[in-house]
C-alpha positions in Angstrom: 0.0 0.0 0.0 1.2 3.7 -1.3 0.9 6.4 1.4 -1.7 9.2 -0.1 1.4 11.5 -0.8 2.2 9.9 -3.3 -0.9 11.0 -4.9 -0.1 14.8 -4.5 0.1 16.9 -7.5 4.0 18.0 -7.6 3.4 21.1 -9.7 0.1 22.4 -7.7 1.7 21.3 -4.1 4.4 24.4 -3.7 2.6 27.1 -1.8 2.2 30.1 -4.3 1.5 27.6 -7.0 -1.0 25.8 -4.4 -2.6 29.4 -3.5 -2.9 30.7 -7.1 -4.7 27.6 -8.2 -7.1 27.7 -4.6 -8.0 31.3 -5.4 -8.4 30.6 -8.8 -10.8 27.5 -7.9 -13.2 29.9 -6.3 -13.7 32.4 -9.2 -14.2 32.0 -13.0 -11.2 34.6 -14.3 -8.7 37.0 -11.5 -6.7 39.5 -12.8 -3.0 39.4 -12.6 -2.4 42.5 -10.1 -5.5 41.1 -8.2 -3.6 37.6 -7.7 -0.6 39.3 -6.6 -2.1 41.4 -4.1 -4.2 38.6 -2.8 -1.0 36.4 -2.7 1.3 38.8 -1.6 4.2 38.1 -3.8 6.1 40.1 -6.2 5.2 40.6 -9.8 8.0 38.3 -10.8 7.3 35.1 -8.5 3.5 35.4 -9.6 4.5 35.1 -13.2 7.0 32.6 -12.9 4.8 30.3 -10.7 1.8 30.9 -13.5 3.8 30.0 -15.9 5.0 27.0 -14.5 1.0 25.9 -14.1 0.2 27.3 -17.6 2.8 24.9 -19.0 1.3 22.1 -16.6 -2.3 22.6 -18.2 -3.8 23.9 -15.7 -3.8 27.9 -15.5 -5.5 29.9 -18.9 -3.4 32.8 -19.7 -5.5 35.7 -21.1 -3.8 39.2 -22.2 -5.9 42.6 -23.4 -6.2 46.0 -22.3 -8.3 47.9 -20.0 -8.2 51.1 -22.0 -4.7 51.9 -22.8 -3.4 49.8 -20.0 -2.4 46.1 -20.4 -3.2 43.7 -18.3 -3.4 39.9 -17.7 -6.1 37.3 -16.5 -6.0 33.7 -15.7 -8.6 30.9 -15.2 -8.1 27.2 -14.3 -8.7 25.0 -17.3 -10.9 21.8 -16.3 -7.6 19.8 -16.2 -6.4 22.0 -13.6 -9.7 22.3 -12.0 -9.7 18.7 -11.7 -5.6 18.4 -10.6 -6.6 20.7 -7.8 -9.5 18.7 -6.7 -8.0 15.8 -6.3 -4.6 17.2 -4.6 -7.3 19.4 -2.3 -9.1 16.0 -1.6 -5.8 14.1 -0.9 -4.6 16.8 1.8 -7.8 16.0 3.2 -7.5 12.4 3.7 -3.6 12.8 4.6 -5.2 15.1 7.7 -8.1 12.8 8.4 -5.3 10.4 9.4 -6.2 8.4 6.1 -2.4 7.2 5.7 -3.0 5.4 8.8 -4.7 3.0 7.4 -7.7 0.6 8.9 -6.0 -1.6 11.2 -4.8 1.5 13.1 -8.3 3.4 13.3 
């Protein structure tokens, strides 16, 4: 028997790439600045880390303008949806004392 970390999603598990996905998870599109602020990380490490989950699938980069300004959106695609999901759902049963397994309960 596999412990339930073994089931954890490498590229959602490190904590900015963990929080962009969770705050993504609760809205449809957030806008870059909006992340970073949330997030509290620098302009750089937010871009980085969203790139690193675009590449991964999971994070929809969308670029336009807000009058003459630029700015920048993303969305979970339903792959990342789903990768979060299940990683969320794993943390859960790792707390729940799930790696224990049933003799020990």
């Amino acid at each position: 028997m596999t412990h339930p970390r073994e089931r954890l999603d490498e590229v959602i598990h490190p904590p900015v790439r963990f929080s962009i996905a969770a705050a993504l998870a609760a809205a449809d599109e957030l806008e870059f600045g909006f992340v970073r602020d949330l997030l509290n990380v620098s302009d750089s490490a937010l871009s980085k880390q969203a790139t690193l989950l675009e590449e991964a699938g999971y994070v929809s980069v969308r670029k336009g303008y807000v009058g003459k300004r630029p700015r920048t959106w993303f969305s979970l695609t339903p792959a990342g949806r789903e990768a979060f999901e299940l990683h969320v759902a794993t943390l859960r049963e790792i707390a729940a004392g799930g790696a224990l397994g049933p003799a020990v309960r």
